[in-house]
Every structure is written in structure tokens, then in C-alpha cells.
N, C-alpha and C positions, 0 to 999 in steps of 0.2 A: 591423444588429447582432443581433437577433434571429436571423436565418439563423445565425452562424456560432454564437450561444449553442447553437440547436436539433444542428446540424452535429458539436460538439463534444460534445455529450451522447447523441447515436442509437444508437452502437453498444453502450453499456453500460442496463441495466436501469434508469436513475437517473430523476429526476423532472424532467418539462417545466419548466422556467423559470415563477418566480412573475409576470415581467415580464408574458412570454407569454399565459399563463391569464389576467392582468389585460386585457391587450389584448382579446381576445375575449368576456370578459364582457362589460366596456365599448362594442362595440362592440353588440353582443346588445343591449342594455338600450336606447340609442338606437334602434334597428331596430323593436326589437320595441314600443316606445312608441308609434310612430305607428299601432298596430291598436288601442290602446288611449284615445287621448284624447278620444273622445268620448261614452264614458260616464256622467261626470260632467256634460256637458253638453246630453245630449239633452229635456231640459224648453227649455234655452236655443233648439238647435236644431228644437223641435215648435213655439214660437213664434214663431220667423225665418221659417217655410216652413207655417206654417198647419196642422202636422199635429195630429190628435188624439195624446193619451196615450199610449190604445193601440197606436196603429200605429208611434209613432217607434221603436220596436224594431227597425222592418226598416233602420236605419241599422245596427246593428250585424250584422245578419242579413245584410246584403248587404257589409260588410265581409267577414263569415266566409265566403262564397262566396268572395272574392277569394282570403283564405288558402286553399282547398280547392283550386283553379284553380291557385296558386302549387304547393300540395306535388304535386300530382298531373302538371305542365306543366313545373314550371321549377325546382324543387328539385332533380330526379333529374339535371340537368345538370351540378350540381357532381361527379358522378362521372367526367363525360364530357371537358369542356372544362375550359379554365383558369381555375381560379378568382378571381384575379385582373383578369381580363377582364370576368367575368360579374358580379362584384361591383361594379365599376366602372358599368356597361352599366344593371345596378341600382337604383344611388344615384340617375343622372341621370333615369330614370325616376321612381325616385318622390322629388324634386323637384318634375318638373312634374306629378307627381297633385296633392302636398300644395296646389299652388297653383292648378289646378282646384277643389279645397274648397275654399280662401280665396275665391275667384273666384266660387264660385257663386251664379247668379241665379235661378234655379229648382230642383226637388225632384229633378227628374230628373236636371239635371247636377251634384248633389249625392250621389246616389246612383252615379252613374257613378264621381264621384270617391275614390267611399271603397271601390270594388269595387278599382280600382286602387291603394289605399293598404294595402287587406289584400293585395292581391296582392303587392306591391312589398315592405312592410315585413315579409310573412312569408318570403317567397324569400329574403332578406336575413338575415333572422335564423336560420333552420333551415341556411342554408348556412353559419354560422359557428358552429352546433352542432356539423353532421358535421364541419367543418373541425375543432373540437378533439378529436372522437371519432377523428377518422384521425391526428392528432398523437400521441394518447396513445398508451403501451403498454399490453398488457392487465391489469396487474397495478395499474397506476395509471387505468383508464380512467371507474372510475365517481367516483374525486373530480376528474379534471378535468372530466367531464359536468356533475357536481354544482357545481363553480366557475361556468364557463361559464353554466350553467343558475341561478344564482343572479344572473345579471347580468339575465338574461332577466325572473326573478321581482321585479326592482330597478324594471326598464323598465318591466314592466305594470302594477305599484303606484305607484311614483312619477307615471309619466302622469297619473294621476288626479289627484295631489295639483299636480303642473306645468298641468295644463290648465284643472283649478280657478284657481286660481291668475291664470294669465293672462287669462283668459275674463273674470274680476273689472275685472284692469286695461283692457286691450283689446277685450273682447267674443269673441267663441266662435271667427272668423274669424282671430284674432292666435295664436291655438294653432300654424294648420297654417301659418301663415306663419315663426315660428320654429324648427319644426321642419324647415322649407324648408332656413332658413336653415343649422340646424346641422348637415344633411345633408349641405352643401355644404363645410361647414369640414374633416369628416369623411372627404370623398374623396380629399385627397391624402395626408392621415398614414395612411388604410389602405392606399393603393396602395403606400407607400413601406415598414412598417413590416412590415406582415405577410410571415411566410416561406412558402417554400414549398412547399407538398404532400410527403411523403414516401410516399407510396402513387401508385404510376403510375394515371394515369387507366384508365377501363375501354375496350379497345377496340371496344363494344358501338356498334352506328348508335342514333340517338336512336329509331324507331318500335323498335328490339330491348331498347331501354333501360326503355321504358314497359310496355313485355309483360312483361320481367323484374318489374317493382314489381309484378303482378298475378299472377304465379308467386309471388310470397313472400307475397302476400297469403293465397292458396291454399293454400299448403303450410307457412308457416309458424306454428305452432303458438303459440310464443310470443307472437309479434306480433299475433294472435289475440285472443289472451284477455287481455294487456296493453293492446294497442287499446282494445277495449272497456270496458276497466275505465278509462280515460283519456277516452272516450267518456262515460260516464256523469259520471268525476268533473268533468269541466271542462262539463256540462253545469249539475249543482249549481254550481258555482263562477259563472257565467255567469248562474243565475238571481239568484246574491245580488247580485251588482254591480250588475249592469244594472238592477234595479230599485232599488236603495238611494238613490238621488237623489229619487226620486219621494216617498216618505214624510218624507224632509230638506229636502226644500223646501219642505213646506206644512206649515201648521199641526200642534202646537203649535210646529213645529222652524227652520223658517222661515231653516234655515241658507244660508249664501252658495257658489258653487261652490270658493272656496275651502277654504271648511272641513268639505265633503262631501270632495272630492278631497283633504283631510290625513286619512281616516281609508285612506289608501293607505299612509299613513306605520305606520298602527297592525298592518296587514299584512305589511308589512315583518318587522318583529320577530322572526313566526311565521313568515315564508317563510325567511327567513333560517337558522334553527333548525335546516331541513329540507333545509339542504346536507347537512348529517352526513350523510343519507341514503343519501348516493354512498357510502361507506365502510361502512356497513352491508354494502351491496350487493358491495362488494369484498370482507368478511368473510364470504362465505355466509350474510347473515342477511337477504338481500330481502324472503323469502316473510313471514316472521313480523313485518318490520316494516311489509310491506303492512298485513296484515292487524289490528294496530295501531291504524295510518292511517286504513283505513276506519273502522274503530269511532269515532275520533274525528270524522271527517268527517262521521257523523250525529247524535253528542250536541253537537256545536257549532251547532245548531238549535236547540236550546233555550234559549240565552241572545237567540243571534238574536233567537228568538219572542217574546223579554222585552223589547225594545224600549220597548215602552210603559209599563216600570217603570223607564226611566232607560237611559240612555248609559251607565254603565258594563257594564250585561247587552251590548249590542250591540261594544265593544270588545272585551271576552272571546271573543264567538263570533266576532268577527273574527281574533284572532290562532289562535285552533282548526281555524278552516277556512282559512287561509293556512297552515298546519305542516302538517297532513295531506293539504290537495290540494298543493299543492309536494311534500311527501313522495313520495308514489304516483307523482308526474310525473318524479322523479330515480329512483326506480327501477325505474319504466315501461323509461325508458331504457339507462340501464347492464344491468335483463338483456336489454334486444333488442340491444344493438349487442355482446353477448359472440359472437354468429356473423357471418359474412359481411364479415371488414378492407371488403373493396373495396367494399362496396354500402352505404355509411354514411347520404350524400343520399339514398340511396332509399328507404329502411329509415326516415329519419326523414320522407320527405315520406305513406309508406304509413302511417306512426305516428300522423302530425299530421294527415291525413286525419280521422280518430275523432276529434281536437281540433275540429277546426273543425267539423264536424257539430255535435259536441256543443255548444261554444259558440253557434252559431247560433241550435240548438232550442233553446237555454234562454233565451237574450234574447229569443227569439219569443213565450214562452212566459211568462216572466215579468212582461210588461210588457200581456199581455192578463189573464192571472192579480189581478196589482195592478187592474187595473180593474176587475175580477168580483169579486175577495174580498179586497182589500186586503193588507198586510204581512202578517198573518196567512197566506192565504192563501198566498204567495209562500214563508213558510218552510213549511209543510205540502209544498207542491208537491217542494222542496229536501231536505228531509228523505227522504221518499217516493225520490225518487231516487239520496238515496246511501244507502240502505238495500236497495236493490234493487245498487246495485255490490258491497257487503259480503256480501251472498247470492251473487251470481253469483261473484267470488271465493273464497270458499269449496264452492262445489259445481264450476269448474272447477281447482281445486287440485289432485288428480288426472289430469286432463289436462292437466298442463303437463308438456315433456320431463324425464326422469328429471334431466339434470343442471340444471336450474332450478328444478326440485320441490326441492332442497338447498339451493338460494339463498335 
């Protein structure tokens, strides 16, 4: 049905089906959940497997390798082959990661499993990014990024608040088992529902395919300094998560992985907000609502920092740092995918490259940080670094191509 809704609407200017954009979101948010559940539970999992504090970080750190491996290996594929195929090929893979993490009896095949579940759940999700970025026309492209991507923002918050949650009832093991599970529900209403591709594939061989993502790395300009400013912010954003479990479970807070993983609910709110973003960015006004974004994204460390004067300080700087790093990351997007229709998968797997770096080094980084100087500590470090992106954006604003410098 979707086919012939899309079919009957292509040749005129008009807007993607609401149906449509829901599918994709929905699909995103599922995908992209499973790089995220284990956040909220990494105190659970440094006890299962004997690790210290400090070190259970590299469960998320070797996740983000898996996503790095994904945009830079298997992302650029959705420009190549059938998407449909590869989406398929996908799910049943990561399937059987999720249940290697359930499975696991040691540290190492615990770590193997989650390399594979960032790998699988990030290929998955980015290929249903470009998949709505090549749907849209250019005139509507940065609110269906911004829908889509709002699905995305749904999955990696929610996760938190789902895998709290379950971990309560089940234990930390019962997370990747239902998400095994929903995986599986999920592959025959995608195979069935989703339309397809209105952009012919690229005739490029896959080693021509991966040289090309390193030529755009090189030469393009926007992607560039967009990158990096995505780099940085999902760096901050990565420090705050990933350590916020640690100061909720111990004294005075002594809260449950439940109700650490419902302030993913409180994120929400603010990521939500920061759809409009896409529409910004469709109205010429990217640059100046980056720049916005940033400012917020560093005084939302000061309530953070206030922690220790009550839960409400720490809600506030949660929905501040969810509206300004979602912000930044919708219109990260809408202005790179304004060039190059056909290279959309590549463009975003060269994009989320800088994500996953960034995420990585900040869970690495944060979870040693908490151990040396505590919460404090952790927002100083967060602070520091998106304050360093609000600099770098503003002194490469200039160097951005004349028609983006407008946006």
C-alpha cells in the first residue's frame, strides 16, 4: 500500500505520506535501542562479569567500535544493493548477537556480543535514515530527516527507561532477549511494508564504493565541520549517560534500574522539541539555530552540576542537553544530505563515523573520570567539551560552503 501511496505522489512536489515517515521512525527507534540498553545497566553488568567501575565503560566503548565498523563497512551498501535484502540479512544477524549477550558466560564473549550488536543495530538504523533521506524531495527533506530522526531519538531514550525496566523484572540478560525477540516480529512487516527506493542504486563496485566515502571525507567541506561538531557533541552527550547510573545507584540515591532508565523519559521531552529543527534547516536558519544549540548544550551543565541539590536541578539539565544535542544532530544532517541524492548511506555512514568515535571516547572517559573526581568531575569534563564545539563552530563558520554559510 505504501508503494502505490509513494507512486502516486512522486511526480508532484507534495509531501511523503504520514503513514510512511511513521514506519521509518518506528523502525529507527527499535534498531537503534539495541546500541543503547546497556547503559543503564552497566553497574548490573560490572557485577555479573567481576569488572571494576572503572573499566565497565569499555562495554559501551566496544559497542561504538561495532557502530564505527558498521558506518564505515556496511552502511555504504544501502547505496549499492537492495535494500530490502540487506535489511533482511541484518535483522537476522542481530538476532543472533542479541542472544550471544544473553548467552554470555564470560567477559570476552560478552564483549564480542556487543561489538556485533553495535554493529548490526547501527547498519540497521542509519540504513533507514538514508532510506528516508532518498525518499524525500529536497524541499521537504529536512522534516522528514527530522521525523525519522526523532524515532531514532525515541529508541535511544526509551532503551534506557525499557531495559531499566526489564533488568528489574528479569535481570540484565532478559533486556537482549526481548529485544531478540521483537527483532524477529519486526522482519516480516518490514520486508512486506516498506517501498521501494526511488533513487537507482549506485553502479559503483563495493572496494570503488568505500574510496568514494573517503573522497567526501576529503573534499567535503561541510561534512567536515558538521562531523566534528557531532563528534564533539555526542561525545558530551555519551559522557552524561553513561555515567549517570553510577551516582543513582549509590548512596544517597540508591535508585533501582528502573527508575534511573525513566529519566530517558525526561529526555524525551527535550529531544522531541528538537524535531522542529528539520524545519529550521529547511527555512535557511540551520547556522543560527546551531549556534543556539550549542550555547545550550553547555549551560545545561550547570543544573547537571547541581545534582546534589536535589532532582529537580538534574531533570532540567536533562531536557536542555536532550533539545540542543538532538537539535545540532537534525541539522547536522539536513545540511549534509542537501548535496549528493545518490550517496545518502555514505554520507551518513562518513557522518556517524564522528558519532561513534565520539560516543565511544566519552563513555571511556567518563566512567574513568567518575572514579577520579566523581559527578562533579563528569560534568566539568562535559561542560569542557561542549564548550570547545561552540568555539570550533563559531571560528569554522566561515569555512563553511557559501550556500550553507546562509543556512
Amino acid at each position: 500500500m505504501l508503494d502505490v501511496i509513494c507512486a502516486s505522489q512522486g511526480g508532484a512536489q507534495s509531501r511523503l505520506p504520514a503513514a510512511l515517515v511513521l514506519l521509518l521512525a518506528g523502525a529507527s527507534a527499535f534498531s537503534v535501542a539495541n546500541v543503547y540498553y546497556a547503559q543503564p545497566l552497566l553497574d548490573a553488568i560490572a557485577q555479573d562479569f567481576n569488572i571494576s567501575l572503572a573499566s565497565v565503560g569499555m562495554v559501551i566503548t566496544v559497542t561504538q567500535l561495532g557502530c564505527a565498523l558498521a558506518l564505515l563497512l556496511v552502511v555504504p551498501l544501502g547505496d549499492r544493493v537492495n535494500r530490502h535484502r540487506l535489511l533482511a540479512v541484518q535483522q537476522l544477524l542481530l538476532i543472533t548477537a542479541l542472544c550471544v549477550v544473553g548467552w554470555a558466560n564470560s567477559s570476552l564473549l560478552l564483549l564480542f556480543g556487543m561489538l556485533l550488536v553495535g554493529l548490526l543495530g547501527t547498519a540497521m538504523t542509519q540504513g533507514l535514515i538514508a532510506f528516508a533521506a532518498t525518499l524525500a524531495a529536497p524541499h521537504e527533506r529536512g522534516r522528514v530527516v527530522g521525523a525519522a530522526q526523532a524515532g531514532v531519538v525515541l529508541g535511544l531514550l526509551l532503551a534506557r527507561t525499557l531495559s531499566g525496566a526489564l533488568a528489574d523484572l528479569g535481570g540484565w540478560r532478559a533486556v537482549y532477549f526481548f529485544s531478540a525477540a521483537i527483532t524477529l516480529i519486526l522482519l516480516p512487516v518490514l520486508a512486506r511494508l516498506l517501498p521501494a527506493p526511488r533513487t537507482p542504486p549506485s553502479s559503483l563496485s563495493y572496494p570503488a564504493l568505500l574510496r568514494s566515502m573517503l573522497t567526501l571525507l576529503w573534499r567535503d567541506r561541510t561534512l567536515q565541520i558538521r562531523g566534528m561538531l557531532a563528534l564533539l557533541m555526542f561525545a558530551a552527550f555519551s559522557i552524561f549517560w553513561s555515567a549517570l547510573v553510577l551516582p543513582l545507584s549509590q548512596a544517597p540515591f540508591n535508585f533501582s534500574h528502573s527508575v534511573i532508565g525513566a529519566f530517558g523519559l525526561v529526555g524525551a521531552v527535550g529531544a522531541l522539541a528538537a524535531v522542529r529543527a528539520g524545519h529550521l534547516a529547511d527555512r535557511g536558519l540551520g547556522q543560527v539555530a546551531s549556534g543556539v544549540c550549542l550555547l545550550l548544550l553547555v549551560l545545561a551543565w550547570l543544573p547537571l552540576g547541581m545534582l546534589s541539590n536535589g532532582l529537580g536541578w538534574l531533570i532540567v539539565g536533562i531536557v536542555l542537553l536532550d533539545l540542543a544535542g538532538q537539535a545540532i544532530h537534525v541539522l547536522n544532517q539536513s545540511l549534509i544530505f542537501s548535496a549528493h541524492p545518490q550517496a545518502h548511506s555514505r554520507l551518513v555512514g562518513c557522518y556517524m563515523l564522528f558519532y561513534a568515535v565520539g560516543s565511544g571516547l566519552g563513555a571511556f572517559a567518563s566512567t574513568h573520570v567518575f572514579s577520579l573526581a566523581g559527578w562533579s568531575g563528569v560534568c566539568w569534563l562535559g561542560a569542557g567539551v561542549s564548550l570547545v564545539a561552540l568555539l570550533f563552530w563559531g571560528v569554522t563558520l566561515r569555512a563553511m560552503p557559501a550556500s550553507d554559510r546562509m543556512h
